[in-house]
ZAMIVO-261128 format. One record per residue (C-alpha): chain; x, y, z; residue number from 1. Coordinates in pm, 1 decimal, decimal comma. Example, Ala and Ser with C-alpha at 12.3 -4.5 7.8 and 13.67 -1.06 7.14 Angstrom:
REC:A:1230,0:-450,0:780,0:1;
REC:A:1367,0:-106,0:714,0:2;
This chain:
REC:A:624,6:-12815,0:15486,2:1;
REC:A:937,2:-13027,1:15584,5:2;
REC:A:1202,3:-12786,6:15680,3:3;
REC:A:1614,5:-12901,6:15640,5:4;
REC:A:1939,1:-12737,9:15768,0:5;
REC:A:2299,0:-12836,5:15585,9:6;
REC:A:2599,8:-12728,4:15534,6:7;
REC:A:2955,4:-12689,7:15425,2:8;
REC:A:3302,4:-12739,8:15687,3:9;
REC:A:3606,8:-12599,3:15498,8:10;
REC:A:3878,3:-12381,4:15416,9:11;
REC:A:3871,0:-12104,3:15135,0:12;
REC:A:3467,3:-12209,1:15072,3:13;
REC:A:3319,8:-11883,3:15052,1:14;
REC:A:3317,9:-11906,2:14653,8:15;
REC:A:3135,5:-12230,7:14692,6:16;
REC:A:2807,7:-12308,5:14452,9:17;
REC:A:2728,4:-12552,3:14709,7:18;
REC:A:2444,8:-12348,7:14879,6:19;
REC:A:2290,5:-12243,6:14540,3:20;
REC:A:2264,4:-12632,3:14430,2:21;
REC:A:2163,7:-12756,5:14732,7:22;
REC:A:1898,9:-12471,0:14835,8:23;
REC:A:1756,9:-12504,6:14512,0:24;
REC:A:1759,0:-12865,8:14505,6:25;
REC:A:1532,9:-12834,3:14824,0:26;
REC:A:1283,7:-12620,5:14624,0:27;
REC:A:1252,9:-12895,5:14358,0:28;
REC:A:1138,5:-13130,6:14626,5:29;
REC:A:938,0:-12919,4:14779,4:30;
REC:A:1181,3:-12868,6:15126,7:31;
REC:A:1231,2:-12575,7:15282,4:32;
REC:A:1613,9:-12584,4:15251,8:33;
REC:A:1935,3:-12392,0:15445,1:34;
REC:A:2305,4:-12454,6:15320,6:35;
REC:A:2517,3:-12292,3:15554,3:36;
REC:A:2856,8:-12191,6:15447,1:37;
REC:A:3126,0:-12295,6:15782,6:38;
REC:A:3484,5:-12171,3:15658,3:39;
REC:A:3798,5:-12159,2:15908,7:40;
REC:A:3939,2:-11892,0:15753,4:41;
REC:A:3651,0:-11674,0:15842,0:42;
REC:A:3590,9:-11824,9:16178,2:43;
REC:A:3891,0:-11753,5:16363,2:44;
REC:A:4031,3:-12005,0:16632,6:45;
REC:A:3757,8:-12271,9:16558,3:46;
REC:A:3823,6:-12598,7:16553,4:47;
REC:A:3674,6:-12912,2:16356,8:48;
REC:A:3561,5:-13069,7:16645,7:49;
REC:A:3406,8:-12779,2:16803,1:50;
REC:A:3215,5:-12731,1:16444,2:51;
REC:A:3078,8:-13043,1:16434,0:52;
REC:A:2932,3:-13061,3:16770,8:53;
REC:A:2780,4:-12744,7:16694,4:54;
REC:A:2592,1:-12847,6:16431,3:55;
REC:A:2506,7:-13141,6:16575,4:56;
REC:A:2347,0:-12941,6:16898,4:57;
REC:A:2183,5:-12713,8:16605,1:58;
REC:A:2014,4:-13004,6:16459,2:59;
REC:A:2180,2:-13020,1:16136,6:60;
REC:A:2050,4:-13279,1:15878,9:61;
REC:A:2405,3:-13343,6:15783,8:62;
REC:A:2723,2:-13125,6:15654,0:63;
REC:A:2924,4:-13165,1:15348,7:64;
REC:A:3389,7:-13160,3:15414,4:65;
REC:A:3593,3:-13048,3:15233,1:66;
REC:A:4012,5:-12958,5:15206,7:67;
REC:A:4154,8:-13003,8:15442,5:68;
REC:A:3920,8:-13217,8:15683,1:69;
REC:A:3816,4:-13458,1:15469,6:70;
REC:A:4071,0:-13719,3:15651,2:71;
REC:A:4075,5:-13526,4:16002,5:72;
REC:A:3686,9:-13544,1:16034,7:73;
REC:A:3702,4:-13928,4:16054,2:74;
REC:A:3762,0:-14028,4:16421,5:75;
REC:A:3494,6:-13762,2:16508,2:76;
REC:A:3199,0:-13956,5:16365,7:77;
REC:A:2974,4:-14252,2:16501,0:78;
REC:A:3052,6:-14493,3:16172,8:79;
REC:A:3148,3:-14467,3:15833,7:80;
REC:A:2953,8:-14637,3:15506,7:81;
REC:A:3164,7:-14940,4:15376,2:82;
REC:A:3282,9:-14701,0:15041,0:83;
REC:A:3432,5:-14411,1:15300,8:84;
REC:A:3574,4:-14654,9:15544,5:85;
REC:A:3789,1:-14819,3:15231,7:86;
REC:A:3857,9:-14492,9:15080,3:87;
REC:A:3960,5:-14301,6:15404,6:88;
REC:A:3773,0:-13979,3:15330,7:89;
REC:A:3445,9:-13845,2:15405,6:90;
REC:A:3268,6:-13535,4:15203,0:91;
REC:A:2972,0:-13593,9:15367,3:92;
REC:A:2841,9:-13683,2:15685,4:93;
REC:A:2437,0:-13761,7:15797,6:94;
REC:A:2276,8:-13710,6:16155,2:95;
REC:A:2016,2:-13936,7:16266,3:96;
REC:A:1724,0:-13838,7:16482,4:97;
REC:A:1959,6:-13914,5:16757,0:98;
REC:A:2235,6:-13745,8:16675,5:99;
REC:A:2478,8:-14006,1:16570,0:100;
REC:A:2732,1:-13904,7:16283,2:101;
REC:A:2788,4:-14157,0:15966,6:102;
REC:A:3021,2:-14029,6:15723,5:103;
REC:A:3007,6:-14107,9:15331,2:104;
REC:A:3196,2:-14064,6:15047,4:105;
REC:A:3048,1:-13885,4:14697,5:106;
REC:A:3364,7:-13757,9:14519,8:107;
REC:A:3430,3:-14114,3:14454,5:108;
REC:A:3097,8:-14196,5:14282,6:109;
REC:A:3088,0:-13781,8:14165,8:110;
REC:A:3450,7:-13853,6:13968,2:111;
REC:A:3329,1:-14141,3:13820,7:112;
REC:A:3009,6:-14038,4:13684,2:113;
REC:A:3163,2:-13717,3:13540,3:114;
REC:A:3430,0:-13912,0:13405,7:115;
REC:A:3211,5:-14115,8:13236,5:116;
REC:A:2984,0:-13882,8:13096,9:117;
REC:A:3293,8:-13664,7:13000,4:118;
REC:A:3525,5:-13845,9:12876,4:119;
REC:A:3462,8:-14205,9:12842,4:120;
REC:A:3575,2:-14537,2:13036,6:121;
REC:A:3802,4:-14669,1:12747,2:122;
REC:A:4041,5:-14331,9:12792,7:123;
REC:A:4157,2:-14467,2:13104,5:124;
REC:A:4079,5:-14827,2:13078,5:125;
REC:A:4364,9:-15047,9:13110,0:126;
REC:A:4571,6:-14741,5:13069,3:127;
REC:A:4825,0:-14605,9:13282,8:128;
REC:A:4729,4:-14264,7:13463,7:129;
REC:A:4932,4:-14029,5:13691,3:130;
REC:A:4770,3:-13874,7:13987,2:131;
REC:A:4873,9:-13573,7:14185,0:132;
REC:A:4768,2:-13582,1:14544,3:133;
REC:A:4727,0:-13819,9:14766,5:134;
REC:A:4474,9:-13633,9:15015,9:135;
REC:A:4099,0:-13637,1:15070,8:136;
REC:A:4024,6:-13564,2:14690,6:137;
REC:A:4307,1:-13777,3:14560,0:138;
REC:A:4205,1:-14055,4:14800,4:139;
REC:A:3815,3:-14059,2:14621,4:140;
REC:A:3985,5:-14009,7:14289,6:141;
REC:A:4227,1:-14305,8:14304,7:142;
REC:A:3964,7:-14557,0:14421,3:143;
REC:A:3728,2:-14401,1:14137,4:144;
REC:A:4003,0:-14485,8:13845,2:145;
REC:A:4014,0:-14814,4:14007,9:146;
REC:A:3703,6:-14862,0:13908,8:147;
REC:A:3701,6:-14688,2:13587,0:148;
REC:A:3932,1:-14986,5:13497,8:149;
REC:A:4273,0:-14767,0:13513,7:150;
REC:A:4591,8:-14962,2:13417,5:151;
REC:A:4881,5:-14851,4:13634,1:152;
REC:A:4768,2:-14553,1:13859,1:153;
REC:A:5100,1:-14361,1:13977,4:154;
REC:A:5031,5:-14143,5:14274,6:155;
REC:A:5225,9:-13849,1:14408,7:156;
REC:A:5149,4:-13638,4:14644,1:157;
REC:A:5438,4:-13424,5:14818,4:158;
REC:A:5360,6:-13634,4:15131,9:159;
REC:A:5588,7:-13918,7:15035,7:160;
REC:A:5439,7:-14089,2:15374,7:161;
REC:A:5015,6:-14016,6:15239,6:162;
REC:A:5092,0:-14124,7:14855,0:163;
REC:A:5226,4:-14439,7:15035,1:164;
REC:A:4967,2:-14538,2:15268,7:165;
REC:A:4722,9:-14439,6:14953,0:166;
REC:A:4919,5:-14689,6:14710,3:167;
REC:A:4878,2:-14934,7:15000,7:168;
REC:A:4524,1:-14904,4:14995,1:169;
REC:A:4419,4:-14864,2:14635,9:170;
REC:A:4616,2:-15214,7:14573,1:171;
REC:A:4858,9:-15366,6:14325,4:172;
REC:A:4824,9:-15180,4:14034,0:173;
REC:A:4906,7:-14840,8:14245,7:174;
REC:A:5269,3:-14728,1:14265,0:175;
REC:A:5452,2:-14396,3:14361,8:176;
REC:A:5559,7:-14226,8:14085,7:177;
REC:A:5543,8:-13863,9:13928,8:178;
REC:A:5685,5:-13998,4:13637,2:179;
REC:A:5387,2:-13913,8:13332,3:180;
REC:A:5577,5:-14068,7:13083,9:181;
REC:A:5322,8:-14282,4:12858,3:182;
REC:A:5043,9:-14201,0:13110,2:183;
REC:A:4695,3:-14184,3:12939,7:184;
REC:A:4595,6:-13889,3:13128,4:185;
REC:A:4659,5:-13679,9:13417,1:186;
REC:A:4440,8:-13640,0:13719,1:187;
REC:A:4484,2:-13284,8:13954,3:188;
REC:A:4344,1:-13365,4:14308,3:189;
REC:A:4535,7:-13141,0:14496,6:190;
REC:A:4394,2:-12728,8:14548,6:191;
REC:A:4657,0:-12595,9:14376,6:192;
REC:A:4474,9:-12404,8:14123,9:193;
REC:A:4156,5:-12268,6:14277,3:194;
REC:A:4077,8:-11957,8:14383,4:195;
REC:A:4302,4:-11861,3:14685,7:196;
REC:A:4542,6:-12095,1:14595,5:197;
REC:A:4731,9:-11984,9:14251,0:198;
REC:A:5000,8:-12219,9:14062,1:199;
REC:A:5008,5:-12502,4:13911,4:200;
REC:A:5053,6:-12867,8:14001,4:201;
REC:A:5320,1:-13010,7:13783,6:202;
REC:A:5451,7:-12831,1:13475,7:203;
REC:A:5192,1:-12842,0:13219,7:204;
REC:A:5489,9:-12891,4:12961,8:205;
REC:A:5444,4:-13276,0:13041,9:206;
REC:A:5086,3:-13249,5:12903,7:207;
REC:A:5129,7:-13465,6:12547,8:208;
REC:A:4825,7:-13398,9:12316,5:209;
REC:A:4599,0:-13682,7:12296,0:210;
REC:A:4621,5:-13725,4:12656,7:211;
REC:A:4350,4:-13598,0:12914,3:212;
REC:A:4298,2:-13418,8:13161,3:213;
REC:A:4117,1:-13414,1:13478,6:214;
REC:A:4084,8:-13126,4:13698,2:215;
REC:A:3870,4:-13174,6:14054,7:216;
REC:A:3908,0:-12821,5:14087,0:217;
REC:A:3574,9:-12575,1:13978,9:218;
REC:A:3646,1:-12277,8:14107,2:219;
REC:A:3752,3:-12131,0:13867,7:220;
REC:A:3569,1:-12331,0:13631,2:221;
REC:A:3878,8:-12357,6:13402,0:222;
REC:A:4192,2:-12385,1:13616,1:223;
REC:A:4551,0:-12245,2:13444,5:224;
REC:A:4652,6:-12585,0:13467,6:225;
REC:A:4327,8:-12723,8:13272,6:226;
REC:A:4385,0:-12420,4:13013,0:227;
REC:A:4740,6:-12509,1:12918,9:228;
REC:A:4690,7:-12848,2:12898,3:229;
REC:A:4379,6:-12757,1:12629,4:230;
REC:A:4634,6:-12548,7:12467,4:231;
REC:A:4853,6:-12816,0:12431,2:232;
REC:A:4611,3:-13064,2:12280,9:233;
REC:A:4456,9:-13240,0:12572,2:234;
REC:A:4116,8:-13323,1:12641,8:235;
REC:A:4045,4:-13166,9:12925,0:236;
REC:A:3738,7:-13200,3:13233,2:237;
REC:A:3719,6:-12918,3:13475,3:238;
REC:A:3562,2:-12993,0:13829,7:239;
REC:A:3227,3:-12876,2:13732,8:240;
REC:A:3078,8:-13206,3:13666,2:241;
REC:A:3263,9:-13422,8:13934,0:242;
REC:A:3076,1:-13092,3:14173,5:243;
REC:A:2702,1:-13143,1:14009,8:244;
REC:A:2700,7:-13513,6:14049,8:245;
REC:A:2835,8:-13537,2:14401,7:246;
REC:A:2543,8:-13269,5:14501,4:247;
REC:A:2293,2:-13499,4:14442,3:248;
REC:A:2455,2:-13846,6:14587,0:249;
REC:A:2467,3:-13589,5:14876,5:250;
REC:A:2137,8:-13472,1:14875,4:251;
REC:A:2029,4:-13822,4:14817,9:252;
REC:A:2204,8:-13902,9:15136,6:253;
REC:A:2074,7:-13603,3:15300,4:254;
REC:A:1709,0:-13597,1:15243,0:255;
REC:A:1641,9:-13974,3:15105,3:256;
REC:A:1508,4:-13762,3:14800,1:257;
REC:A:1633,6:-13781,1:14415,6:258;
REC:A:1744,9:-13458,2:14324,2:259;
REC:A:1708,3:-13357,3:13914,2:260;
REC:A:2045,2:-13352,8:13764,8:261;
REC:A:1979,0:-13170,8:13449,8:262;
REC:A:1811,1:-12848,6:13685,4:263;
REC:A:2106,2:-12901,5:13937,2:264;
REC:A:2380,7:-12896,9:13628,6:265;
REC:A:2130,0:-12544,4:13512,6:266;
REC:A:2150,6:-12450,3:13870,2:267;
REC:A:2507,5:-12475,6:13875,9:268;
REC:A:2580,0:-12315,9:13513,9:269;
REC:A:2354,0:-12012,2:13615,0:270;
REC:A:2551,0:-11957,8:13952,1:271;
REC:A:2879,9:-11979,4:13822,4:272;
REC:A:2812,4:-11716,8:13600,3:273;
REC:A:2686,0:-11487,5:13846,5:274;
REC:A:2980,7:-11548,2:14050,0:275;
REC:A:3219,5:-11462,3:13740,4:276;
REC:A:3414,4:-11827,1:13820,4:277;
């Protein structure tokens, strides 16, 4: 039986449902499957770098990024897919036989999807949308309402310099701005929010209702910020789905296997309320 090793490079990870989607995506393909959890805060005085050449050595199939590497981790790897090298990000990243590191991009085609499913293209389409955070997340998110069809998309991120260099990249219909007025929606790709990092990321008084909501966000499942912009009369989308459908474009990437989405979106439900999140 074909045996696999993964994993996860991060900060604040440890309430991650990665390993539980993953692991049990494995069993539904009949792999023998390991999703190891790699979080800086737990491993003390270890760098990126030094991560990902131990994995490498270790034979990893490939590791998943996250906050706040998702940028960093770039000029570490072999070659990037065409869709990371215009975003600028990498979530995931595949070994060959031979060790060589290509790094992809799934939040983009996770947002999208979720979106989709979720809420529907014509909410954004054409629309004007405000986006808060210009980093690794906001990055996949701004090229994924791109192609959702978004209207104006005004980034800001409290990096004046990244929600620049973002705008620059995303194209013409991009512009700095934290103004929401008129905005279709609002998108929260920052970590303020989760678990281990309380607040919120604007004041939810700017929520209108009618508008939506998008949180990237799923731990917890419903973020303060998603909660009091359903209490004002948004439609909101928690991170949940944006997390199932980027699992399996990573497993996908991983293993060159399909993974079920309806057991990985049971797989998820089921471990998220074991975990209380």
């Amino acid at each position: 039986m074909k045996r696999m090793l993964v994993g996860l490079i991060g900060r604040n990870i440890m309430s991650s449902l990665a390993p539980a989607l993953h692991e049990d995506a494995f069993a539904g393909v009949g792999v023998v499957g390991h999703y190891h959890l790699m979080d800086v805060d737990v491993l003390a005085n270890r760098t990126l770098e030094q991560l990902l050449t131990a994995v490498r050595t270790a034979g990893f199939a490939g590791i998943n990024v996250t906050f706040p590497f998702k940028e960093a981790v770039i000029p570490l790897l072999d070659s990037l897919s065409p869709e990371a090298a215009e975003i600028g990000a990498v979530n995931t990243v595949v070994f060959d036989k031979d060790g060589r590191a290509t790094g992809h991009n799934t939040d983009r085609s996770g947002f999208r999807a979720a979106f989709q499913e979720e809420l529907g293209e014509a909410r954004v389409r054409g629309k004007p949308v405000l986006l808060l955070g210009a980093g690794g997340a906001g990055r996949a998110a701004a090229f994924a309402l791109r192609d959702l069809g978004a209207g104006e998309i005004r980034i800001h991120d409290q990096d004046a310099s990244r929600a620049d260099a973002l705008c620059a990249d995303v194209g013409a219909n991009a512009v700095v701005s934290s103004d929401s007025g008129g905005v279709a929606g609002l998108v929260n790709a920052t970590p303020v929010g989760m678990k281990g990092i309380p607040g919120m990321p604007i004041d939810p008084t700017v929520v209108q209702p009618g508008q939506f909501v998008a949180d990237v966000i799923y731990t917890p499942i419903e973020t303060a910020f998603l909660a009091a912009a359903r209490s004002r009369g948004a439609h909101g989308m928690g991170g949940a789905g944006m997390c199932v459908q980027q699992a399996a474009d990573a497993f996908r990437l991983f293993t060159g296997l399909q993974a079920d989405r309806g057991r990985l979106q049971r797989t998820f439900e089921e471990a998220a309320r074991r975990r209380g999140i």
